[in-house]
GUSETOR-510976 format. One line per field, with one value per residue (C-alpha): residue in one letter; residue number from 0; x, y, z. Coordinates in steps of 0.1 Angstrom, whole numbers, always signed. Example, Ala and Ser with C-alpha at 12.3 -4.5 7.8 and 13.67 -1.06 7.14 Angstrom:
BEGIN
r = c(a | s)
k = c(0 | 1)
u = c(+123 | +137)
v = c(-45 | -11)
w = c(+78 | +71)
END
This chain:
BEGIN
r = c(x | x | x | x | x | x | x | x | x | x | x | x | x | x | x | x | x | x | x | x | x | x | x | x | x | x | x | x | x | x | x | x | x | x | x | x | x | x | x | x | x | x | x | x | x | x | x | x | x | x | x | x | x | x | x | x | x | x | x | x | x | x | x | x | x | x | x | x | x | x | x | x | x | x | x | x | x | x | x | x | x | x | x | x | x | x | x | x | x | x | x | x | x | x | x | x | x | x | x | x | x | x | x | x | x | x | x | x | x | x | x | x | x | x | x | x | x | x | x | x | x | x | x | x | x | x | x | x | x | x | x | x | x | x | x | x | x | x | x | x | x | x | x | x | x | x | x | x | x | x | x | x | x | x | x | x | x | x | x | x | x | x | x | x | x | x | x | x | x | x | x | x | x | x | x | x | x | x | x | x | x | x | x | x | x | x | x | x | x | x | x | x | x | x | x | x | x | x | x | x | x | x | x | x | x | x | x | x | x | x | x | x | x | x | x | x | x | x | x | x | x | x | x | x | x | x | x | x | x | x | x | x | x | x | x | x | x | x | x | x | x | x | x | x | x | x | x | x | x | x | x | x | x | x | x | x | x | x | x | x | x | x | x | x | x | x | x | x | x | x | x | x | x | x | x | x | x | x | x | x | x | x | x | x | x | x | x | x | x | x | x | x | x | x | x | x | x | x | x | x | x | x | x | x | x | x | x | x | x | x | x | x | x | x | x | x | x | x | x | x | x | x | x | x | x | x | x | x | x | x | x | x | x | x | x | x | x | x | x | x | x | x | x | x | x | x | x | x | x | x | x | x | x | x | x | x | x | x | x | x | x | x | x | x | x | x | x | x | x | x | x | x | x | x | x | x | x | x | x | x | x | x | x | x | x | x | x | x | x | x | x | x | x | x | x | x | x | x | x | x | x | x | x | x | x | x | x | x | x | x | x | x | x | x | x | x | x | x | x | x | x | x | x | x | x | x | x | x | x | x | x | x | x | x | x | x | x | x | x | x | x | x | x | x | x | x | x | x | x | x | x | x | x | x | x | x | x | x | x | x | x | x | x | x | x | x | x | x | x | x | x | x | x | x | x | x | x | x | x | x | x | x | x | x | x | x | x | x | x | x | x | x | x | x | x | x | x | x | x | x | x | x | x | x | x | x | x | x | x | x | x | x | x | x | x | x | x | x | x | x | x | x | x | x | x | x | x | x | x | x | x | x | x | x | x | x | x | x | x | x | x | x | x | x | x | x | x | x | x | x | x | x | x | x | x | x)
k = c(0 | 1 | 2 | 3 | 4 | 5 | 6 | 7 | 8 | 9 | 10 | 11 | 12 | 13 | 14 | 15 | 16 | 17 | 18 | 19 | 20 | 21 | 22 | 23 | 24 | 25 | 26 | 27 | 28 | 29 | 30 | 31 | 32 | 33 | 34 | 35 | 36 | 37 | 38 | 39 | 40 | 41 | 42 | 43 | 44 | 45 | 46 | 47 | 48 | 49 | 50 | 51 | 52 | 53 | 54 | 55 | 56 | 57 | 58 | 59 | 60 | 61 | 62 | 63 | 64 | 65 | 66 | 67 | 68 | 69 | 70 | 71 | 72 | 73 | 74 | 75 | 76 | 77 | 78 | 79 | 80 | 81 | 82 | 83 | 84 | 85 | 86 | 87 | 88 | 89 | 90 | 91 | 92 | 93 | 94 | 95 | 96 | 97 | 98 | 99 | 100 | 101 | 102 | 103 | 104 | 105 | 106 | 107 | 108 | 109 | 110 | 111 | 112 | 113 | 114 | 115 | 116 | 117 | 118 | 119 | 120 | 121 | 122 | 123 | 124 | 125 | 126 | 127 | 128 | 129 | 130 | 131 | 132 | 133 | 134 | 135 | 136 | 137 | 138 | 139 | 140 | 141 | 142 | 143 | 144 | 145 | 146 | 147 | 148 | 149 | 150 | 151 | 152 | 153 | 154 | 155 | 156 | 157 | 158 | 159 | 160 | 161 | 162 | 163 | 164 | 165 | 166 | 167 | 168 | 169 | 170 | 171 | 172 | 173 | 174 | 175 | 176 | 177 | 178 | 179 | 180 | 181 | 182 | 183 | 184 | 185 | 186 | 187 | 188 | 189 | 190 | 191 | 192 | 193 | 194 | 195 | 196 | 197 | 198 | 199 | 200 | 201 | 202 | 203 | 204 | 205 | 206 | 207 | 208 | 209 | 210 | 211 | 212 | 213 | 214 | 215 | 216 | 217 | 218 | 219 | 220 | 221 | 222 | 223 | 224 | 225 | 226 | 227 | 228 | 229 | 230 | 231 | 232 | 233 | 234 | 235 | 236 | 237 | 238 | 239 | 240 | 241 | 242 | 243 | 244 | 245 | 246 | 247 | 248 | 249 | 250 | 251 | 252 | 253 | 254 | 255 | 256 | 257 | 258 | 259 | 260 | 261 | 262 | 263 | 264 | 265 | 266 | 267 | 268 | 269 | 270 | 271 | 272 | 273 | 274 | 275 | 276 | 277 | 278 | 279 | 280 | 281 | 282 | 283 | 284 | 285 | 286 | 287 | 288 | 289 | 290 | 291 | 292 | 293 | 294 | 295 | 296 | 297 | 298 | 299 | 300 | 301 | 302 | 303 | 304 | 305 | 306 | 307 | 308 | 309 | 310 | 311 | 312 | 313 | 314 | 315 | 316 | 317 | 318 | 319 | 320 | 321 | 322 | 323 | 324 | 325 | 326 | 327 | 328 | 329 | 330 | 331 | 332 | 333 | 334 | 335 | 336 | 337 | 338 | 339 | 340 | 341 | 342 | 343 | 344 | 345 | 346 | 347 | 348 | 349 | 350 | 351 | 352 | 353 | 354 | 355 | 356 | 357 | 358 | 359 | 360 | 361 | 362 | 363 | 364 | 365 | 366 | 367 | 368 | 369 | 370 | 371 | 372 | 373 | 374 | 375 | 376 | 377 | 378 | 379 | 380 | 381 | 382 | 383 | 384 | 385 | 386 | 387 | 388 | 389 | 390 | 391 | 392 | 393 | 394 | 395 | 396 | 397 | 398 | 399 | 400 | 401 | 402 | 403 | 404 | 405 | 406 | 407 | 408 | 409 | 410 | 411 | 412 | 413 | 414 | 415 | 416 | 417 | 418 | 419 | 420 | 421 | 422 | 423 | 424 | 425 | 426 | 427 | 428 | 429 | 430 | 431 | 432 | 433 | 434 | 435 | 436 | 437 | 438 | 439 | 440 | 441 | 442 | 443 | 444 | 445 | 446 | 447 | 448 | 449 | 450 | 451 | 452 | 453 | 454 | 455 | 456 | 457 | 458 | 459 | 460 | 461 | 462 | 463 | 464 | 465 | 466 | 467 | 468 | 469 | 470 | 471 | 472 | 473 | 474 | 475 | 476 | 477 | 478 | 479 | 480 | 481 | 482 | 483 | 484 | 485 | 486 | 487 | 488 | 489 | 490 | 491 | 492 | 493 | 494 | 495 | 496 | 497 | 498 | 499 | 500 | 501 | 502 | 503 | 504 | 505 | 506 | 507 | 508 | 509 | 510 | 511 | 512 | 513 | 514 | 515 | 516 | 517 | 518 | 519 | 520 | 521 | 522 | 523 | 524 | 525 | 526 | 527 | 528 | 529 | 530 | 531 | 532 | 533 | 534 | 535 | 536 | 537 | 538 | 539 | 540 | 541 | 542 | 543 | 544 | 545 | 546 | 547 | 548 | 549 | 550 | 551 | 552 | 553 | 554 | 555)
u = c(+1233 | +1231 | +1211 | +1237 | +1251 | +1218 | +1216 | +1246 | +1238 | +1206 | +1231 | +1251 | +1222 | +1205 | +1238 | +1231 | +1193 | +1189 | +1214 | +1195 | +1158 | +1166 | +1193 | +1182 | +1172 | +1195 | +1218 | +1248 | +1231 | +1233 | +1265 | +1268 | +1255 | +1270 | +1308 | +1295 | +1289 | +1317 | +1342 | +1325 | +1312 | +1344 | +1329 | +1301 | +1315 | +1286 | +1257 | +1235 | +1214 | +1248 | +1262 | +1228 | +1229 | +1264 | +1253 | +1221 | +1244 | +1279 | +1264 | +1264 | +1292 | +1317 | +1322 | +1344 | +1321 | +1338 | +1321 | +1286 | +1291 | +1300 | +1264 | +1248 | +1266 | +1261 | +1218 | +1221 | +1241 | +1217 | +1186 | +1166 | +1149 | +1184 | +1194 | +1159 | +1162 | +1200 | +1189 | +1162 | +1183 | +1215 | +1180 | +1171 | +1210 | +1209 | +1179 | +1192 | +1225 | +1206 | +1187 | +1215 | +1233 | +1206 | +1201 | +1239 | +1237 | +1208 | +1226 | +1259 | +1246 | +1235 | +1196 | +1189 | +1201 | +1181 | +1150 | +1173 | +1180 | +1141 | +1136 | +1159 | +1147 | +1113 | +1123 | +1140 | +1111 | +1090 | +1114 | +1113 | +1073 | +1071 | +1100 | +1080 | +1047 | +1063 | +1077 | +1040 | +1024 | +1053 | +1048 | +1008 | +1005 | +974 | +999 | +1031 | +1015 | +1002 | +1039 | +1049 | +1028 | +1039 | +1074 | +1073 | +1052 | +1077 | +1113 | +1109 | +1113 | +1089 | +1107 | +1129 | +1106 | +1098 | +1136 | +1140 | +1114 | +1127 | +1161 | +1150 | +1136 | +1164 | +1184 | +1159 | +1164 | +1199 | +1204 | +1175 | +1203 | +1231 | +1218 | +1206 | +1243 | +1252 | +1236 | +1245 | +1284 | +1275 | +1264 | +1292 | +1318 | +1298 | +1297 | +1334 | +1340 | +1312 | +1335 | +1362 | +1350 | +1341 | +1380 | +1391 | +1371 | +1381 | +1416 | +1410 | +1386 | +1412 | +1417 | +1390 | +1375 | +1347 | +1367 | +1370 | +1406 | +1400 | +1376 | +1398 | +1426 | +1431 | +1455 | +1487 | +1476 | +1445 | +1463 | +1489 | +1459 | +1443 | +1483 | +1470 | +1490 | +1513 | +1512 | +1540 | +1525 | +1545 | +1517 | +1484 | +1497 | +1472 | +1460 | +1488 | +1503 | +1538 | +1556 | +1532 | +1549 | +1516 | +1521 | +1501 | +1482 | +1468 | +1431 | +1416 | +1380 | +1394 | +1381 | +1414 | +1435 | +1410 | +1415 | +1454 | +1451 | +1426 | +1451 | +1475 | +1457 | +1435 | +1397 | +1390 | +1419 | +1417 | +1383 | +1392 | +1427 | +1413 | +1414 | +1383 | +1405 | +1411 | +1374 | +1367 | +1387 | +1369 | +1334 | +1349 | +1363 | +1324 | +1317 | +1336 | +1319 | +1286 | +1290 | +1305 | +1278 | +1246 | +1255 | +1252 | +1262 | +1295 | +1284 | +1272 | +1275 | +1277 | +1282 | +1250 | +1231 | +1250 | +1243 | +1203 | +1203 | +1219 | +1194 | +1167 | +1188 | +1191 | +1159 | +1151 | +1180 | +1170 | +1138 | +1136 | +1104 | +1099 | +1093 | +1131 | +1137 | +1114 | +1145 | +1168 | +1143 | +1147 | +1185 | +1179 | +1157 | +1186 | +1210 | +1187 | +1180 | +1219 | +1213 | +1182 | +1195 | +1225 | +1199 | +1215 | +1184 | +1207 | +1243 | +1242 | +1235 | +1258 | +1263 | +1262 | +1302 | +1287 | +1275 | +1310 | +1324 | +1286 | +1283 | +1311 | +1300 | +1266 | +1262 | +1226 | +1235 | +1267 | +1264 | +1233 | +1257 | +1286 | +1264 | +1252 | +1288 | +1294 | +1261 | +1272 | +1304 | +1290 | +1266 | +1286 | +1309 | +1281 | +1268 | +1309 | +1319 | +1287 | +1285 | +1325 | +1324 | +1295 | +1307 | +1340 | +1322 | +1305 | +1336 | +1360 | +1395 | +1424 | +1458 | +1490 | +1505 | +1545 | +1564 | +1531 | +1547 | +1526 | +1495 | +1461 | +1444 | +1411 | +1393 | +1357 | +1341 | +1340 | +1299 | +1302 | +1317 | +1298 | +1322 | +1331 | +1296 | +1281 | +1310 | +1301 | +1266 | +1272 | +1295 | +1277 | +1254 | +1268 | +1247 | +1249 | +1227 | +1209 | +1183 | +1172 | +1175 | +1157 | +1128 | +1126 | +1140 | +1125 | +1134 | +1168 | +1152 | +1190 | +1226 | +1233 | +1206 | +1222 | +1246 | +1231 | +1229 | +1201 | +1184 | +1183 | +1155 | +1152 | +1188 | +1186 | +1162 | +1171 | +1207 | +1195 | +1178 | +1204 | +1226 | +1203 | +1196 | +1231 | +1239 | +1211 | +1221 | +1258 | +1246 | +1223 | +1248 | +1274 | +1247 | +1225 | +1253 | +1286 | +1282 | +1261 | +1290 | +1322 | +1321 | +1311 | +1341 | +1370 | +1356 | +1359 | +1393 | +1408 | +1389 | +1398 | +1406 | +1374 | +1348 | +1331 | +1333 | +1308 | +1330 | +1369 | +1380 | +1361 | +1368 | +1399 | +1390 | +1351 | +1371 | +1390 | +1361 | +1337 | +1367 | +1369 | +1329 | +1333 | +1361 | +1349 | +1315 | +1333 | +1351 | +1321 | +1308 | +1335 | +1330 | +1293 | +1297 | +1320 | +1291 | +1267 | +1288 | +1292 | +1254 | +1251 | +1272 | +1258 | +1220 | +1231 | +1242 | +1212 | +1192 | +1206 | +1204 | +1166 | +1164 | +1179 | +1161 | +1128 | +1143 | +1149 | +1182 | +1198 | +1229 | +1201)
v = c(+1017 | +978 | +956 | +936 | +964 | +971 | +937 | +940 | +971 | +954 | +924 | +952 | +971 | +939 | +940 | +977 | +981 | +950 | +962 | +993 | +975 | +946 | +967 | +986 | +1020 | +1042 | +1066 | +1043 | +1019 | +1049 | +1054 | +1017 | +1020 | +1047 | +1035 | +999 | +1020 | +1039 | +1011 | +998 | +1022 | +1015 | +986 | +1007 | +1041 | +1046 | +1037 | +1068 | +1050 | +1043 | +1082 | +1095 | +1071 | +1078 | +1119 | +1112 | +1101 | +1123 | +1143 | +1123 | +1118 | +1087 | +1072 | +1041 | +1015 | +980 | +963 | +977 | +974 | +939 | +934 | +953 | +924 | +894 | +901 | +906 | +874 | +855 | +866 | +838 | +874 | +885 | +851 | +847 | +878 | +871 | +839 | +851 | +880 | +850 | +828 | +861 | +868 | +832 | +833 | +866 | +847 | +821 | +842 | +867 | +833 | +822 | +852 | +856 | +820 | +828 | +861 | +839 | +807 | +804 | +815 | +780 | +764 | +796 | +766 | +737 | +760 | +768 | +729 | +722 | +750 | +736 | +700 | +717 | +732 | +701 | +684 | +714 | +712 | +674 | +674 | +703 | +683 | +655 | +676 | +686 | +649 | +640 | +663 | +661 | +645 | +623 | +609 | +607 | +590 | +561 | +554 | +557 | +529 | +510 | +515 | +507 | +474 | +459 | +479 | +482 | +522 | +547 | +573 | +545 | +547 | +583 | +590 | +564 | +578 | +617 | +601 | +583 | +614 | +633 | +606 | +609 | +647 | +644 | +622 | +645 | +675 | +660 | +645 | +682 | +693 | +668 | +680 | +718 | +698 | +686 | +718 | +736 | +716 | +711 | +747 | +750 | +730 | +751 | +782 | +765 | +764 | +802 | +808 | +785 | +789 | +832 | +818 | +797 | +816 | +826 | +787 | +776 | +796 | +787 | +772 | +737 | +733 | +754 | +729 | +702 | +716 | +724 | +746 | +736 | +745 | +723 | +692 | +700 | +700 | +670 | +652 | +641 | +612 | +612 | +587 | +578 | +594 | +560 | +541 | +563 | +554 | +529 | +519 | +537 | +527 | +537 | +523 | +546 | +575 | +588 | +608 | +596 | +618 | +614 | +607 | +613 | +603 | +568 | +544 | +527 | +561 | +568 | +529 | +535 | +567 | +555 | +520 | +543 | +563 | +542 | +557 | +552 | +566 | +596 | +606 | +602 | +626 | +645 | +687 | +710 | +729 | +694 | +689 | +722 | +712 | +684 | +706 | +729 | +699 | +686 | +722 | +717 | +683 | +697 | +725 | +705 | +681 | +698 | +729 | +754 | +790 | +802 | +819 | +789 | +785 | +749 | +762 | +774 | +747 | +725 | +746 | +744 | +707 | +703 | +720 | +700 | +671 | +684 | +694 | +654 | +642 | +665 | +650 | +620 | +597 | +590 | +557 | +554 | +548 | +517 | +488 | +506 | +504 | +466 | +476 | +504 | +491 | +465 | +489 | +503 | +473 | +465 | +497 | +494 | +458 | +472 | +499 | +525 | +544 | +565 | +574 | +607 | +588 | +595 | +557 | +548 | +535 | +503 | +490 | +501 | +468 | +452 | +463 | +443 | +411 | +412 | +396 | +401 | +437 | +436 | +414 | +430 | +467 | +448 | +438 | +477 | +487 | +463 | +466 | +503 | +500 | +479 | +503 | +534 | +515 | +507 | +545 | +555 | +527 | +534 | +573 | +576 | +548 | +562 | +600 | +586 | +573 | +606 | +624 | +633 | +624 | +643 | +634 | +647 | +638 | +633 | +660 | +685 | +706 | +696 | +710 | +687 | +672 | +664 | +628 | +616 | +603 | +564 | +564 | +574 | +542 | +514 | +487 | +507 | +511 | +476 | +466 | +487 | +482 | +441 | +448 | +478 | +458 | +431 | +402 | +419 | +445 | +435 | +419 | +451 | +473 | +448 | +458 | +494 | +489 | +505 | +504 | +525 | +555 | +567 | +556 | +571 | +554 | +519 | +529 | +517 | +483 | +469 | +497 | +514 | +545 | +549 | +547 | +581 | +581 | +549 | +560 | +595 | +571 | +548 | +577 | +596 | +564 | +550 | +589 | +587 | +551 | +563 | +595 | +577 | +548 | +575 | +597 | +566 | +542 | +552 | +585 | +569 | +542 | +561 | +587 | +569 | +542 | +564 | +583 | +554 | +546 | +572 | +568 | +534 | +541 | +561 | +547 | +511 | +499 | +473 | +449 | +462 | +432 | +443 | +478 | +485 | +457 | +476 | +513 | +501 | +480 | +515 | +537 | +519 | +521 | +557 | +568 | +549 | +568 | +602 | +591 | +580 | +615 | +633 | +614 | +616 | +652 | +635 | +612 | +638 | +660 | +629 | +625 | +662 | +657 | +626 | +645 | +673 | +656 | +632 | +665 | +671 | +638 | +641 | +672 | +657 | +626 | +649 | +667 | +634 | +642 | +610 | +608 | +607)
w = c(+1330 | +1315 | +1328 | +1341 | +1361 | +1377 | +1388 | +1404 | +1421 | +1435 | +1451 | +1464 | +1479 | +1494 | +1519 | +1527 | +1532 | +1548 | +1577 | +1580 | +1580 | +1604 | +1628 | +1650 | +1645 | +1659 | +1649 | +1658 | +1623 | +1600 | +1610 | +1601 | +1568 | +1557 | +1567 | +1548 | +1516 | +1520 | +1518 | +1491 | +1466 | +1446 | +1432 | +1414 | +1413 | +1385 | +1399 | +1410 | +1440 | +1456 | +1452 | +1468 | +1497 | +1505 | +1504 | +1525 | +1550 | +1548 | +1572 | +1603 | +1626 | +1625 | +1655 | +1664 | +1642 | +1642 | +1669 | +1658 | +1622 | +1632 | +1647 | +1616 | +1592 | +1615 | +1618 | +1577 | +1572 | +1598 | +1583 | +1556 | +1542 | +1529 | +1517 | +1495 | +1483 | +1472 | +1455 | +1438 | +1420 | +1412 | +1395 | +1375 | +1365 | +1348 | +1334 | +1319 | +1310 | +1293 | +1274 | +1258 | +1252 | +1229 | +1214 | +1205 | +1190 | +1168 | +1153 | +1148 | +1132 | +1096 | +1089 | +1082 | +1116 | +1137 | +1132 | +1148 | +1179 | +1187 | +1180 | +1207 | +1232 | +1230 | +1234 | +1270 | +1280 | +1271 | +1299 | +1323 | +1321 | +1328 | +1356 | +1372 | +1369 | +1389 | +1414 | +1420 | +1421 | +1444 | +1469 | +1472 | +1505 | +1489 | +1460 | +1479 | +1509 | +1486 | +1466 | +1505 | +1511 | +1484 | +1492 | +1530 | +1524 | +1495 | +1499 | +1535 | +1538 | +1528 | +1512 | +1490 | +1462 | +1461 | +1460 | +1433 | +1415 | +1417 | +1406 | +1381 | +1364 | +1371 | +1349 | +1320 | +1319 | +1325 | +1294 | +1272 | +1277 | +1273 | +1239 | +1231 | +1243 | +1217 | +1189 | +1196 | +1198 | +1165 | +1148 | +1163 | +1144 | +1109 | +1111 | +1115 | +1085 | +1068 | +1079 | +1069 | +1029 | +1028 | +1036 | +1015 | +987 | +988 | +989 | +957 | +941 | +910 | +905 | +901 | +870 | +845 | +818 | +809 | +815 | +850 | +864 | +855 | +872 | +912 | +924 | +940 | +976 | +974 | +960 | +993 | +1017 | +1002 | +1001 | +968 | +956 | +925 | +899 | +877 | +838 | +824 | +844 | +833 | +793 | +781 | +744 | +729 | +692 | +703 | +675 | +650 | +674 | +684 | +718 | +748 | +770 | +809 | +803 | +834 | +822 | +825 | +859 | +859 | +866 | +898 | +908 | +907 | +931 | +956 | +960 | +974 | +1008 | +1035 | +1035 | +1072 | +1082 | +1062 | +1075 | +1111 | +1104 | +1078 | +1092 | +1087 | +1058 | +1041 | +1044 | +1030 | +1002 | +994 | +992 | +970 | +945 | +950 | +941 | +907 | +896 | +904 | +885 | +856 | +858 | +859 | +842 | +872 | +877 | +884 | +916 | +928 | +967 | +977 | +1016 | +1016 | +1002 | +1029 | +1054 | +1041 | +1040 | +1073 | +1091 | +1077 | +1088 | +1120 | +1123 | +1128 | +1147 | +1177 | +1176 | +1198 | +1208 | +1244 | +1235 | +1228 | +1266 | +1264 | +1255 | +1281 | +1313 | +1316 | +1321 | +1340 | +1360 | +1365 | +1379 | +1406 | +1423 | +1423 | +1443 | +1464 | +1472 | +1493 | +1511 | +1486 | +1473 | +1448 | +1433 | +1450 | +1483 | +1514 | +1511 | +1478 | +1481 | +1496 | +1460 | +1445 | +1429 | +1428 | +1391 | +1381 | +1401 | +1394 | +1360 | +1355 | +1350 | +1337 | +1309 | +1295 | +1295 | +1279 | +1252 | +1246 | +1243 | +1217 | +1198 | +1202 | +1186 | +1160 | +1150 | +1153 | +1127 | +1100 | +1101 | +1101 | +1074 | +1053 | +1049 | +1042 | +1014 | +1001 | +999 | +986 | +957 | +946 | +954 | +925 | +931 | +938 | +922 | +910 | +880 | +878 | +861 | +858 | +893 | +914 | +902 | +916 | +883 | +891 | +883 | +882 | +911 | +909 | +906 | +870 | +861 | +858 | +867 | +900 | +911 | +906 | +924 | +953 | +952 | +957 | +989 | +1004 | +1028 | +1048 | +1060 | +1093 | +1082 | +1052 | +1069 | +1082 | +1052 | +1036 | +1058 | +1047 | +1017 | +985 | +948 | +937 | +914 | +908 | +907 | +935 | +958 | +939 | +966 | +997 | +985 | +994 | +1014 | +982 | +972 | +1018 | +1021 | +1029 | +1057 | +1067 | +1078 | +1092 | +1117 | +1122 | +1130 | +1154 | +1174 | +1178 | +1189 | +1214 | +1229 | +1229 | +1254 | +1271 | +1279 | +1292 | +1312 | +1328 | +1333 | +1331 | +1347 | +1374 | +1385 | +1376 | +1402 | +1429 | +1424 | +1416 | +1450 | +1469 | +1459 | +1468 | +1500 | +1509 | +1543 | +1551 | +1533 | +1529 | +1497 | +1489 | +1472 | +1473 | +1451 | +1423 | +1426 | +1400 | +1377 | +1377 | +1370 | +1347 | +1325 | +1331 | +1324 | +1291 | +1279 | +1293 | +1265 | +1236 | +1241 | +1242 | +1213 | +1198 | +1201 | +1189 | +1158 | +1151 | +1134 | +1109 | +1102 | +1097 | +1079 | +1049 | +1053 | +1043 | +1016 | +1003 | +1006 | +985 | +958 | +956 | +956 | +923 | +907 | +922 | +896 | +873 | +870 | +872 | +837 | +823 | +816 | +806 | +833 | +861)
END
């Protein structure tokens, strides 16, 4: 019998042996018992312990039982012994849950991500340990009569400061798992697009052979996927003596024919719309160059040297310092006491209505959480901006050349040209950010570190930051804030004419401007894995020119 199953049995039995312990004992409760198993020993017609109780008891006689079975049922139901007992197995059925639910993810994800899971578990049970550790200061009476103290002598109540503080916490773990549920959110989809390129590339196998001519052509259905653009062959004829009647051909090695082809798509765009088979595609045409340009095997597997470097990478953006909560408290801190000031002590208060509209009108608070969401925006668009314009530069291009049926030609990626990547390299950090990758900045080893400007040889792990931190302030703006005053005012207006709302003017206008910060941070998530998935990109490929330059091999 499963474990489950016994489990189940054990709930089923609770309802049984209890009756007959706490009843009393006369024949009238077996008769009880036996008529309860009776009518329900279809729902385990397997289990053994069931079959021998309802044999034990075949032998005694049925009498009318409806009133007394009633009795049997109502001292079960009425008894705390039964109910502990009941919770105690539902705590041991999730932990059980929880358990075959990690074990299932670590025998479905890649090898290299099994590492990224068990960083994550102990970050959870890092939290668990601290939040039970608190639970325990707070209710020593020695501890929890001094915050009382406190509280009654400066908040006026006692037991305002010990609920803030047990709330408090509760939003600190709260935001730790939902930026661990992030992450797993993350892997989830990079692994889809990793999933993605082993279908693909079985599909496309035959097309992409060892020959020269092979890896400069893709097939048909990749140039489809990628809706790569077609450029008139009259226009891609340049330095040609026509009148000596020499015949022009395409030259693809040539910077202006990639210029011509990336005119005619939007970058941004395309990222945002692109599918996980498009971005399969482009991992496979990485595939190609790679191969090309450092001389690697045929049976090369670009998936799973992705899949090796984005653990690593994930491996630090699960990895959050405590001391990241430190410029949020003064803003935290904030929206309690727009709280504690209308005597609510929390957002899961009876009355915390009365403060609905408040965070609106209270511009000491508000401002401060308007000027998040934009500094959120902001930065989400730099990491966005930076890692698709930089992986569009070590990408090769995609095009299809009139009259040639469609077939995808494939063109070198813009950072081998010099002219391209200078070019770049003099617009790739703003003066909104320069000032700070000029703080970490270090010397460019490599052309493809010229391509974070001025950030240069810690581009790298400047941006892995950049990216874990502005996923981090996105959660914990939607867990601490957003989450914290949504609820509570689409409640209370749709009970307008039950509750009291603290400040009903300012209750749509304060929905609606919440409502707002609360979609672009989902939509800010949804995003991120895009993010990371170009960072993985970008990492492998500096990987190689890392080798490279270690061989001195002169295109390092």
């Amino acid at each position: 019998m499963s474990l489950l199953r016994i489990l189940l049995t054990a709930v089923w039995l609770s309802h049984a042996v209890f009756g007959f312990i706490l009843a009393p004992t006369t024949r009238t409760n077996i008769h009880s018992l036996s008529s309860f198993i009776s009518r329900h020993r279809d729902e385990f017609p397997s289990s053994p312990v069931s079959t021998s109780l309802t044999l034990a008891l075949e032998g005694e006689s049925h009498t009318s039982l409806v009133s007394e079975n009633g009795s049997v049922l109502d001292q079960v139901l009425h008894n705390p012994t039964f109910w502990s007992f009941n919770v105690m197995l539902v705590i041991v059925f999730l932990l059980y849950s929880w358990e075959s639910f990690v074990e299932y993810a670590k025998e479905e994800c890649p090898p290299a991500i099994v590492p990224v899971i068990e960083k994550i578990l102990g970050e959870m049970g890092g939290l668990g340990f601290i939040g039970l550790l608190l639970s325990a200061l707070l209710n020593q009476a020695a501890f929890g009569e001094v915050v009382g103290n406190i509280s009654e002598r400066f908040l006026g109540e006692p037991s305002t400061l010990l609920e803030s503080f047990e709330f408090l916490h509760e939003v600190f773990f709260q935001a730790a798992i939902a930026f661990f549920a992030t992450s797993a959110f993350i892997i989830v989809r990079v692994l889809m697009s990793f999933k993605a390129i082993l279908e693909l590339s079985s599909e496309q196998s035959e097309n992409f052979g060892g020959s020269d001519a092979a890896s400069q052509e893709l097939s048909c259905t990749v140039a489809r996927i990628l809706n790569a653009p077609t450029l008139e062959k009259a226009t891609l004829i340049r330095n040609c003596d026509e009148q000596e009647g020499l015949e022009c051909e395409v030259d693809l090695e040539d910077g202006f024919v990639r210029k011509l082809a990336v005119q005619q798509v939007n970058p941004l765009w395309r990222e945002l719309t692109l599918t996980p088979r498009a971005r399969a595609s482009e991992i496979l045409v990485l595939r190609e160059r790679l191969k090309k340009e450092f001389n690697l095997d045929e049976d090369f597997e670009i998936r799973k040297y992705l899949e090796q470097g984005f653990a690593t990478c994930n491996l630090d953006l699960v990895e959050i310092s405590p001391l990241s909560w430190v410029p949020l408290i003064p803003l935290i801190a904030l929206a309690n006491s727009v709280d504690l000031s209308h005597d609510v002590v929390n957002p899961a208060a009876g009355n915390s209505v009365e403060t609905s509209g408040f965070f609106l009108s209270t511009p000491l608070f508000f401002f401060p959480k308007l000027l998040i969401e934009l500094l959120n925006i902001g930065w989400f668009a730099i990491n966005f901006v930076k890692m698709t314009s930089i992986k569009n530069m070590l990408l090769p291009t995609v095009v299809r050349v009139e009259g040639e049926e469609g077939r995808g030609r494939l063109l070198p990626p813009a950072v081998e040209f010099d002219d391209q990547r200078k070019a770049f390299q003099a617009n790739s950090s703003p003066f909104w950010i320069s000032w700070i990758e000029k703080i970490y900045a270090t010397p460019a080893t490599n052309r493809l570190e010229e391509l974070f400007g001025i950030a240069g040889g810690s581009g790298l792990s400047f941006y892995l930051n950049s990216i874990k931190f502005q996923t981090w302030l996105v959660v914990a703006s939607l867990v601490v804030f957003t989450s914290n005053i949504l609820p509570r005012d689409v409640y209370a207006l749709t009970h307008l004419d039950s509750v009291q709302v603290g400040s009903p003017e300012n209750l749509v206008p304060e929905v609606l401007v919440f409502g707002l910060f609360a979609l672009i941070n989902v939509t800010q998530i949804f995003v991120v894995p895009i993010t990371v998935l170009n960072f993985c990109l970008i990492s492998c490929v500096e990987s190689f020119v890392d080798t490279e330059a270690q061989e001195d091999i002169p295109n390092a």
